[in-house]
C-alpha positions in Angstrom: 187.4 54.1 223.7 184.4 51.7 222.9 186.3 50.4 219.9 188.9 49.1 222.4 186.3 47.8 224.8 184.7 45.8 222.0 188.0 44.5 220.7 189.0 43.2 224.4 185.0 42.0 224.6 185.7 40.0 221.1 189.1 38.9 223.0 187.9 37.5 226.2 185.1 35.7 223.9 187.5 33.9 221.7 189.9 32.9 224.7 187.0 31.4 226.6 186.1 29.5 223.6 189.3 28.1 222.8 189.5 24.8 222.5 191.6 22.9 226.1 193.5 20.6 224.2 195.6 19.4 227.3 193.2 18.1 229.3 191.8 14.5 226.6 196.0 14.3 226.0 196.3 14.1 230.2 193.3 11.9 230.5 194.9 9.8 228.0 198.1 9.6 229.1 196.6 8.5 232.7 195.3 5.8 231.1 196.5 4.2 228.4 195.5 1.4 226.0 197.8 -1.4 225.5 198.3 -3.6 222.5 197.8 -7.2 223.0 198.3 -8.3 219.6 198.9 -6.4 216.0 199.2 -9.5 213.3 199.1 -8.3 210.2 200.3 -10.9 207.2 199.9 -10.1 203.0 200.7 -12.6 200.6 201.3 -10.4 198.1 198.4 -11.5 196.0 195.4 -9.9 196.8 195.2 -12.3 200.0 196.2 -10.5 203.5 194.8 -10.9 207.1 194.8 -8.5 209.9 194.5 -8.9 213.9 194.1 -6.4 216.2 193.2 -6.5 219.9 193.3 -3.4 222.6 193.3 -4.2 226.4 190.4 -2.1 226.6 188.2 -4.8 224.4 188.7 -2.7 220.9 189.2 -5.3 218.9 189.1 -6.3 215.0 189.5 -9.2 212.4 190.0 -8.8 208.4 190.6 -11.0 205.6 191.2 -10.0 202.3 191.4 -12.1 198.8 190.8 -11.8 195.3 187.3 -11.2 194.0 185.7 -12.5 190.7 186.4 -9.1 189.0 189.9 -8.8 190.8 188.7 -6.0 193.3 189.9 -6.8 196.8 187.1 -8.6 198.7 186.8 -8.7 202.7 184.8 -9.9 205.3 185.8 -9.6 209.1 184.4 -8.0 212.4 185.0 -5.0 214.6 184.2 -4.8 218.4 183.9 -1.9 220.8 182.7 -1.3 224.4 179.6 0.8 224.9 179.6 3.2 228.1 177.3 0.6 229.8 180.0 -2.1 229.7 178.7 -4.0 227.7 180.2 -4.5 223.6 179.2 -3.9 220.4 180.1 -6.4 217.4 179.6 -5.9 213.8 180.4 -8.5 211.4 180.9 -7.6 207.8 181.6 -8.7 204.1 182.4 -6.5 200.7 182.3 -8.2 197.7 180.8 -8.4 194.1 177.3 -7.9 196.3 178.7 -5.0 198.3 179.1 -3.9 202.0 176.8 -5.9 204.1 177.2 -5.7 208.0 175.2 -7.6 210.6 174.8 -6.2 214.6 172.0 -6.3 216.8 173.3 -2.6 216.9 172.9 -1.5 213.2 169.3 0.0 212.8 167.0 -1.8 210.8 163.8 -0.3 209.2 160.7 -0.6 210.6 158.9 -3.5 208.8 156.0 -2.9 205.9 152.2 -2.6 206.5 150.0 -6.1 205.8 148.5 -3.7 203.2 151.9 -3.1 201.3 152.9 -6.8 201.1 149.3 -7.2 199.8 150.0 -4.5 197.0 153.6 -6.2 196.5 151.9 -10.1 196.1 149.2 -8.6 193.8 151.8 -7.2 191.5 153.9 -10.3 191.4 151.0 -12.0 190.5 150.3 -9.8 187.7 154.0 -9.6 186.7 153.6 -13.7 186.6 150.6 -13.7 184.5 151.9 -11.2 181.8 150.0 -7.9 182.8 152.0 -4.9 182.7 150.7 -1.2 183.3 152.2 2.0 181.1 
């Protein structure tokens, strides 16, 4: 009899925390996000371009072409709204250099000590003047 209890216990349990997967679907349904433009255009070469714009202010821009090494290269921008209303925009390129993306949003690190740019001048000066450490 306390097998069974356990087993309805365990039951219950995983019923409870079962994910609702109607009620995002409903939400979405209620309101839904219309496409205002979908441009989309590849030359066949390497080169292609992409628009996209939601009514809800989701938005991104890409461009593609050929790269000194033939790798596809791109630079573009995505937007978003934040939950305050306002938007977030990153701009972006990837190239021979890599991916490098500029925001006000992106996290930057925190900037060096006056003593570590001393240290960092020093040893460019040495580096200059020939001296080398082992």
């Amino acid at each position: 009899m306390q097998s069974v209890t356990i087993v309805l216990a365990f039951l219950a349990a995983v019923a409870v925390a079962a994910p609702q997967f109607g009620q995002p679907q409903q939400q979405f349904l209620q309101n839904p996000v219309a496409i205002l433009r979908d441009d989309r255009q590849d030359l066949g070469n390497g080169e292609f371009s992409y628009v996209f714009e939601a009514d809800n202010g989701i938005s991104e821009s890409r461009r593609g072409y050929v790269g000194a090494f033939g790798q596809s290269n791109m630079e573009g921008s995505y937007r978003f709204p934040l939950p305050d209303g306002s938007f977030a925009e990153v701009r972006y390129v990837a190239d021979e250099n890599g991916f490098r993306a500029e925001s006000p949003f992106i996290p930057t690190p925190h900037p060096l000590p006056a003593h570590a740019i001393e240290q960092i001048r020093i040893a460019e000066e040495q580096r200059a003047r020939g001296i080398t450490f082992e």
